[in-house]
Each structure stands twice: as C-alpha cells, then as structure tokens.
LUMMARTI-314808 format. One record per atom (N, C-alpha, C, O): x, y, z. Coordinates in steps of 0.02 Angstrom, whole numbers, padded with zeros to 5 digits, always signed. Layout:
<pts>
XYZ...
</pts>
This chain:
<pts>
+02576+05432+06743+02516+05399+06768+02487+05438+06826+02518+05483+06855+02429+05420+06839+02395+05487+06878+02348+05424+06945+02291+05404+06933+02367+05414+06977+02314+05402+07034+02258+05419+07042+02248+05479+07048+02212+05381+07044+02152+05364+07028+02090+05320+07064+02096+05262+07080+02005+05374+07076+01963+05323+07107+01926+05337+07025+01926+05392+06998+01891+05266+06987+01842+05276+06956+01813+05229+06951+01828+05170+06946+01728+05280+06954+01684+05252+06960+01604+05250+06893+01574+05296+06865+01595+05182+06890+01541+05186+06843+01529+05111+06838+01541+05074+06886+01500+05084+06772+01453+05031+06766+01490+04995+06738+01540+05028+06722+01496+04922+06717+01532+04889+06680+01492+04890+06608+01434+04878+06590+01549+04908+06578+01506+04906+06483+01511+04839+06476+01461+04830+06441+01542+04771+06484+01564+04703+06478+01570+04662+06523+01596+04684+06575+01556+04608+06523+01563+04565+06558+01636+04578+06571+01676+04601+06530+01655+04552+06659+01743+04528+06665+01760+04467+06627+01727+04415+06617+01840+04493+06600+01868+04406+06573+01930+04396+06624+01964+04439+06651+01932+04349+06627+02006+04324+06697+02056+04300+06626+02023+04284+06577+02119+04296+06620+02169+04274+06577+02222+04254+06601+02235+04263+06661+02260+04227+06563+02321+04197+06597+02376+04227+06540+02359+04235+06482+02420+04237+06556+02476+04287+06517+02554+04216+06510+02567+04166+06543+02579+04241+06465+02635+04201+06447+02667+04161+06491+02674+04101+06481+02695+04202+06560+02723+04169+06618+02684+04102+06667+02714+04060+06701+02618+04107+06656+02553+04081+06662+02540+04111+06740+02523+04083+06792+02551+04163+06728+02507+04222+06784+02449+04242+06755+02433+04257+06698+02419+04238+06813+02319+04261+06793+02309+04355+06822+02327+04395+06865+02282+04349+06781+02256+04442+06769+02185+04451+06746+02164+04414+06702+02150+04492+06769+02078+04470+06752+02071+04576+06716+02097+04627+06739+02035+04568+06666+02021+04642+06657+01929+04659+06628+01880+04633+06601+01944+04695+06645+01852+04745+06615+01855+04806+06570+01900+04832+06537+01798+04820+06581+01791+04899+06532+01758+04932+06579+01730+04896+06620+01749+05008+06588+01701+05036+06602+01664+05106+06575+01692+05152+06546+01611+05101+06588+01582+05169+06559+01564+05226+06620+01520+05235+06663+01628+05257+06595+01622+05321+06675+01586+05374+06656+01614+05407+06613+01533+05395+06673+01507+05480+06683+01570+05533+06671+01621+05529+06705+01561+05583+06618+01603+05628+06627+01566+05690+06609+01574+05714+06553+01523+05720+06658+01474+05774+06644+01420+05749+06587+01397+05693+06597+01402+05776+06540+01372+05768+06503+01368+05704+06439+01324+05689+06399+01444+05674+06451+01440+05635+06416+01486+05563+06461+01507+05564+06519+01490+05524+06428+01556+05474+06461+01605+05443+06432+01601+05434+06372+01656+05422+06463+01720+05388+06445+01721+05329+06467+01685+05311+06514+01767+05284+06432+01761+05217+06442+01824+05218+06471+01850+05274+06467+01867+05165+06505+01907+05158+06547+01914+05070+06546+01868+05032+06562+02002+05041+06519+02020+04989+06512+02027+04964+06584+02048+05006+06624+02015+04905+06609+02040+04903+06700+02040+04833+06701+01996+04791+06695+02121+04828+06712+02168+04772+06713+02172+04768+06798+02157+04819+06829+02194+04705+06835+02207+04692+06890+02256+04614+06890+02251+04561+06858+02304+04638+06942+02328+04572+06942+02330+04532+07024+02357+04484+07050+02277+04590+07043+02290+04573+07134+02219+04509+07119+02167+04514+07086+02242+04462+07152+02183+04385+07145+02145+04422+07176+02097+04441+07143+02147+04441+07233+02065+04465+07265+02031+04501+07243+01971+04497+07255+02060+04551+07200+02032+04633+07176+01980+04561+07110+01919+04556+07108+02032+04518+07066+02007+04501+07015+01940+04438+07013+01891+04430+06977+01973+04396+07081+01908+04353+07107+01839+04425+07137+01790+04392+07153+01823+04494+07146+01775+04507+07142+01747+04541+07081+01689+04557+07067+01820+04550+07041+01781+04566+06985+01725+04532+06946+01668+04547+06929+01773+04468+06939+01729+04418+06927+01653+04400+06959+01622+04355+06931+01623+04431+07013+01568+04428+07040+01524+04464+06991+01468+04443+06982+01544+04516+06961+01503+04579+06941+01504+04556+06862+01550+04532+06830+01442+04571+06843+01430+04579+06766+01416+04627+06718+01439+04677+06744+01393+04644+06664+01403+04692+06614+01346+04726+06671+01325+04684+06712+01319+04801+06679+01296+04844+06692+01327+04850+06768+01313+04904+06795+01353+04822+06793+01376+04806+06855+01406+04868+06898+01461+04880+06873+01394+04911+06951+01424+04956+06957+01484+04958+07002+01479+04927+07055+01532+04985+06990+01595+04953+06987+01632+05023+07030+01605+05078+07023+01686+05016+07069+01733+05052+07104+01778+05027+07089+01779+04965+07088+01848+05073+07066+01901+05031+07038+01977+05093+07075+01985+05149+07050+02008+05076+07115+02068+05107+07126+02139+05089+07100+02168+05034+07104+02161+05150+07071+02252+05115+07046+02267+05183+06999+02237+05236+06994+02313+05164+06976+02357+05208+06911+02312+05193+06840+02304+05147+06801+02293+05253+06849+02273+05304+06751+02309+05312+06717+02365+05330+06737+02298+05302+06653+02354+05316+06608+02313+05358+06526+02258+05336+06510+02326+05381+06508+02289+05402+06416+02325+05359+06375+02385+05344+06381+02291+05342+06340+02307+05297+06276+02279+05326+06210+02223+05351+06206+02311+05322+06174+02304+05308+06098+02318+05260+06092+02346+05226+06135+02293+05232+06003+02270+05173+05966+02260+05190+05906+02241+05249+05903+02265+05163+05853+02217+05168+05796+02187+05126+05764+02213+05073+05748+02122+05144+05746+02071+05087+05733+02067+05048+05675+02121+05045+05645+02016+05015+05648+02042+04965+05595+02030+05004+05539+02041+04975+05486+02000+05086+05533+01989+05115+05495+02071+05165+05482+02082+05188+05426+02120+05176+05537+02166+05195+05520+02147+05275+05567+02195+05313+05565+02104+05295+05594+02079+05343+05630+02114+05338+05701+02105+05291+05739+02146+05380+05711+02175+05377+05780+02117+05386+05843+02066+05420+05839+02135+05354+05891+02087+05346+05960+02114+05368+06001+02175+05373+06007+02064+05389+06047+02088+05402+06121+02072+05372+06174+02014+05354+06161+02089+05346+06246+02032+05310+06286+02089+05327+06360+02132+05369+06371+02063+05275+06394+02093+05279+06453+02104+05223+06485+02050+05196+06498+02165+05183+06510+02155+05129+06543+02174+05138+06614+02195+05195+06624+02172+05093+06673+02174+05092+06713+02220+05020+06753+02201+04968+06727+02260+05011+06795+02283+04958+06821+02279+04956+06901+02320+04985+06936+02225+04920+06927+02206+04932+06975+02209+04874+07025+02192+04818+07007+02231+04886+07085+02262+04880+07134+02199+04852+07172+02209+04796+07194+02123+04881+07189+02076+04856+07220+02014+04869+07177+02015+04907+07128+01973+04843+07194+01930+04820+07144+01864+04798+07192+01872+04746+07224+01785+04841+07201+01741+04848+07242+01691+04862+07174+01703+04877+07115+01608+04841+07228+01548+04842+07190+01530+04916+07228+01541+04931+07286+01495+04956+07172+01477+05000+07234+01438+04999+07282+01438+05046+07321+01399+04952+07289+01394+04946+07367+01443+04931+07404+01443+04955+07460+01491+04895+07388+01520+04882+07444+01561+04948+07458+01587+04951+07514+01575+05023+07398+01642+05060+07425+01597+05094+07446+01619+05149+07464+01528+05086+07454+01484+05151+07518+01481+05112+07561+01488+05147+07611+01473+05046+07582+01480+05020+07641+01544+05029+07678+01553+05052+07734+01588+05007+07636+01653+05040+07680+01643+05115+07693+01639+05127+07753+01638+05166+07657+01642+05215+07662+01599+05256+07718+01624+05301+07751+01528+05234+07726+01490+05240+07788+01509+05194+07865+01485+05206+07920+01562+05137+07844+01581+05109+07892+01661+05178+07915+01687+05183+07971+01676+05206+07870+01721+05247+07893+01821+05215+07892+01870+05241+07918+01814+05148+07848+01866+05124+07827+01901+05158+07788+01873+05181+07738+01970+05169+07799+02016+05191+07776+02007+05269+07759+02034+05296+07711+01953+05308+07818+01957+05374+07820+02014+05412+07888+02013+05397+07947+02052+05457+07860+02091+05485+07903+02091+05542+07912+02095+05579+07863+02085+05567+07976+02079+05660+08006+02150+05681+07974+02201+05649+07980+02144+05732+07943+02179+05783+07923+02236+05822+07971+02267+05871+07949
</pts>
C-alpha cells in the first residue's frame, strides 16, 4: 500500500453503511486527473468525522482524500479483467477546505 493525497471530483454521490459487526463506514468514488486522461479511485473511511463530511459533499463535489492506496483487480460481468484503484482514508476534506488549511499553514513543517 502506498500513502497517499488524492485529489479530484466525486463521480457519485457518498453512501454511509453499516457492516456485519454494525460498525458504520461511509465510502465514495472518485474521478482523479491523471495527465491527459483520469482514474477513478474507490474511498472507504471508517473515521466518523472524515465520513460525517463526506457525507456533506455530492456527486461533482471536489474532494481531498488522505490514507493508504492500494491497485486492484476485478473482473467484470463480461469476464474482462479490470484495473482501478482504491483508497482507505483516514481524513476526508472539500477542497476548499484542504486550501484553507493549507493557506492557513496547518500541518506544514520546516524541513
């Protein structure tokens, strides 16, 4: 898994879920810029705060997402193998808010 900032739009609305144990996890999609073309990106969260703002944001929504990357394969209902990328992320920002922090100078450190 590879540590990770990514950034782009929401292709989907957020869904919040509740999993077997009846722990809540809320996840999205996103559509990231990758030069000329883009990648979509699975992004699961189980931190309540990261997932109560996901929940603020809707499909085109532009989205900041920090945590662990991973590559995935799949294969589709055609039997065609896939590729994609998911993400399990730890904090979870609109981009305004990670340039507001970021011009506020939060969580920047001198070298």
């Amino acid at each position: 898994m590879i540590g990770a900032l990514v950034a782009g739009d929401l292709s989907s609305d957020p869904t919040e879920r509740t999993a077997s144990n009846g722990n809540r996890y809320w996840t999205a999609s996103a559509r990231v810029p990758a030069g000329d073309e883009a990648i979509f990106v699975g992004i699961t969260t189980f931190d309540a705060a990261a997932g109560e703002r996901l929940m603020r944001l809707r499909k085109g929504s532009g989205i900041a997402a920090v945590g662990t990357l991973e590559a995935t394969t799949w294969t589709d209902k055609t039997g065609a193998e896939r590729k994609g990328w998911r993400m399990l992320a730890h904090e979870i920002l609109s981009v305004y808010q990670a340039r507001k922090r970021r011009d506020a100078g939060e969580g920047v450190r001198d070298a």
